[in-house]
C-alpha positions in Angstrom: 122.0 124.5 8.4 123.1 123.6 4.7 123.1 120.2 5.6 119.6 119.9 7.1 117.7 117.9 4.2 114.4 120.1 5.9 116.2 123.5 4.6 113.8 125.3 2.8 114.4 124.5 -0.7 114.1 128.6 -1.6 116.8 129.2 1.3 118.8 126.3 0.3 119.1 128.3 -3.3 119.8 131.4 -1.8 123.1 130.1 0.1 124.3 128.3 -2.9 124.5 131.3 -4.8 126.3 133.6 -1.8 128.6 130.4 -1.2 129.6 131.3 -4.7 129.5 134.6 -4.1 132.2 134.2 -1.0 134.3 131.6 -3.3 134.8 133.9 -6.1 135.8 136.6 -3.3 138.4 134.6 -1.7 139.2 133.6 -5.0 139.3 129.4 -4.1 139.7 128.4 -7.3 143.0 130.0 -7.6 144.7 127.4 -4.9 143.4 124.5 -7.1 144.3 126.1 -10.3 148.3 125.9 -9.7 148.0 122.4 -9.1 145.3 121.0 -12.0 147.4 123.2 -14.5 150.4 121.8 -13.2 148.9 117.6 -13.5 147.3 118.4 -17.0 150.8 119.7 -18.2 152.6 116.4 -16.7 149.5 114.3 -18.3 149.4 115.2 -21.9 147.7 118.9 -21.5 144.3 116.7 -20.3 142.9 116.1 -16.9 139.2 114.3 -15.6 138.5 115.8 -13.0 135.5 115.0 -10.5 134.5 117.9 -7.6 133.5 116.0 -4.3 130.4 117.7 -2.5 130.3 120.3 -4.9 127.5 122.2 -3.9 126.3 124.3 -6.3 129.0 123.6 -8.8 130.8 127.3 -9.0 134.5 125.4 -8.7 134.3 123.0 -11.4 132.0 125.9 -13.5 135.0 128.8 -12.5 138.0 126.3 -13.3 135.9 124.6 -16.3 135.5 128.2 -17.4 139.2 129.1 -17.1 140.4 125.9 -18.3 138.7 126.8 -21.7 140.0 130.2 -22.2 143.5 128.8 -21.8 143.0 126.0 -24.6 143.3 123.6 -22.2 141.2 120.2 -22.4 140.3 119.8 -18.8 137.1 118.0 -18.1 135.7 119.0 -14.6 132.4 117.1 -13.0 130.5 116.8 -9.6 129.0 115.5 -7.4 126.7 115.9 -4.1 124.3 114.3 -1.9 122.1 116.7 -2.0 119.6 116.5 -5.3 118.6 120.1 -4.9 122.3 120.6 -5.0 123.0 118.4 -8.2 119.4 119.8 -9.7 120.9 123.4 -9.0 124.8 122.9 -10.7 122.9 121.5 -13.4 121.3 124.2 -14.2 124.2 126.8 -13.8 126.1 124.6 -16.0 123.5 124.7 -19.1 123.3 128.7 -18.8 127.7 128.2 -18.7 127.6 126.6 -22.1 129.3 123.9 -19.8 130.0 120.0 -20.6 130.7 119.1 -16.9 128.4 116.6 -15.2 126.9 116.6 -12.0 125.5 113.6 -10.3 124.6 112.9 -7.0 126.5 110.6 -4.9 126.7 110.0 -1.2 130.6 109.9 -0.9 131.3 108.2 2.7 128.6 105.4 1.8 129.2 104.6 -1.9 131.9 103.7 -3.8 133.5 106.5 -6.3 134.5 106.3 -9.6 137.8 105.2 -10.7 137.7 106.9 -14.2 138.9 110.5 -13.2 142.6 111.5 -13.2 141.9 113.7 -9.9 139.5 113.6 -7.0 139.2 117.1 -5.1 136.7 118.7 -3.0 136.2 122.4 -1.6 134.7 123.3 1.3 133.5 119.9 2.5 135.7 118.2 5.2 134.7 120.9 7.6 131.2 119.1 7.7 132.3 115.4 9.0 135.0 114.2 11.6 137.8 113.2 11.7 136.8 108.9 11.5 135.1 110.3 8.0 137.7 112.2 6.6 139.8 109.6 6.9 137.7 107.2 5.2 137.1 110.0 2.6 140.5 110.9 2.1 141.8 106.9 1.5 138.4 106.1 -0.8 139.6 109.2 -2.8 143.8 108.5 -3.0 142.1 104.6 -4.3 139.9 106.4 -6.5 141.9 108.9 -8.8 144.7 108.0 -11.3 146.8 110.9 -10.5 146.0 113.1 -7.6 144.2 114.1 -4.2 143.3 118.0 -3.8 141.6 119.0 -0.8 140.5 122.7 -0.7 138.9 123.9 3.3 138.6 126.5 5.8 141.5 126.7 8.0 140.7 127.2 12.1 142.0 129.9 13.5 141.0 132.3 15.9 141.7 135.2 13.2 139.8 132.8 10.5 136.6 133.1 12.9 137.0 136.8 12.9 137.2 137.0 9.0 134.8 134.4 7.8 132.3 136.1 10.2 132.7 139.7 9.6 132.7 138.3 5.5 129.9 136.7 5.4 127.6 139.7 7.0 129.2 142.1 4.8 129.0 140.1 1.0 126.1 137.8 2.1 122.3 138.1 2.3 121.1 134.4 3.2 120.9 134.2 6.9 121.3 130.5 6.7 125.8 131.2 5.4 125.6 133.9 8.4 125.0 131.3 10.6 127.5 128.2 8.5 130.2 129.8 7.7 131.2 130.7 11.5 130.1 127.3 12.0 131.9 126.0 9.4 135.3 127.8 10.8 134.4 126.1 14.4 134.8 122.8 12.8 136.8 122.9 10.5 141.2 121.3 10.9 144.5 122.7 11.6 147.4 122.0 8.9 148.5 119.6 11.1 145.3 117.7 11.9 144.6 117.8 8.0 148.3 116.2 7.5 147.6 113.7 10.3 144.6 112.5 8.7 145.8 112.0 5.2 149.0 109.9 7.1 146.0 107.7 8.6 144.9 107.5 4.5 147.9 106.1 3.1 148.2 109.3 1.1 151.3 109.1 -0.9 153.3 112.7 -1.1 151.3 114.7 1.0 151.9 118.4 0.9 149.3 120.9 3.2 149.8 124.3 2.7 147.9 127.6 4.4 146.7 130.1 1.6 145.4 133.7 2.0 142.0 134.0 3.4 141.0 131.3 5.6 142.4 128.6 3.4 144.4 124.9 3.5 145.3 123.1 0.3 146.2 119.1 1.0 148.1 117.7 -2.0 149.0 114.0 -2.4 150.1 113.2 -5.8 151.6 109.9 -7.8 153.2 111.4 -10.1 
């Protein structure tokens, strides 16, 4: 339903801010955390990083956030092809105190920019198949300087279960009720996430299952 551009633009708000709600739960940001820290350190203590389909912009906000209170000069931007979307992060980020940028940008269509150290999204390649990921996953590995990080649902039976049974219980918006068992339904196996990265050209791939519902693709050059 988050993807309908007809969404109700009040009920549109109202799942951005539980999405956030259920990323800070399962703590997301903690499975790209290891890996940013770990690239800034091997690049100088810096990183540019840009957030792919970043919503409302809680991951690059959270890790902007965390980056700061560690001294560490990590620049974190986004983008989405939704305006609302953009229009929302936006405004989260002025009431942060936040430098990051959000833009929109229709990923699969238009080329990305080649000025960030790392390309990463969260929560995104659940919403297009296979043919698309593949094309997102090799614009993105052309597109970053140092690194790929791709942050999703994992599908599994037991994942159903949980992302159902979370979202009723921490969320209001009855449009997340209904996407994130959706979500689950179409999101990839470790195995169909490696495959596709393979079909990329990824360099160094590493995908990894993480506690709740989670995968974590690396490919790194360095």
């Amino acid at each position: 339903m988050m993807d309908d551009p007809l969404l109700d633009e009040r009920l549109h708000a109202e799942a951005l801010v539980d999405l956030g709600k259920l990323n800070a739960l399962s703590k997301g940001t903690d499975i790209l955390w290891k890996p940013l820290l770990r690239l800034a350190s091997q690049n100088g203590g810096k990183l540019k990083v840009l957030d792919i389909a970043t919503g409302g912009g809680d991951t690059p906000l959270e890790l902007s956030a965390r980056a700061a209170s560690e001294g560490i000069a990590m620049k974190i931007d986004g983008c989405d092809f939704s305006q609302r979307a953009v229009d929302f992060a936006r405004e989260e980020a002025s009431k942060a105190k936040c430098d990051s940028d959000f833009f929109r940008l229709n990923v699969i269509d238009e080329a990305l920019p080649t000025d960030y150290d790392v390309m990463m999204c969260s929560l995104f390649t659940h919403h297009i198949d296979e043919d698309d990921v593949v094309l997102l996953l090799s614009k993105m590995g052309s597109a970053s300087r140092l690194a790929v990080l791709v942050n999703d649902l994992l599908r599994s039976q037991l994942n159903l279960i949980l992302v159902t049974l979370g979202t009723r219980l921490f969320c209001k918006s009855k449009v997340v009720h209904f996407d994130g068992p959706a979500s689950v339904h179409g999101a990839y196996t470790l195995h169909e996430m490696k495959s596709m990265a393979e079909k990329a050209r990824l360099e160094q791939i590493v995908v990894t299952e993480h506690f709740p519902c989670r995968l974590l693709l690396e490919s790194r050059r360095i």
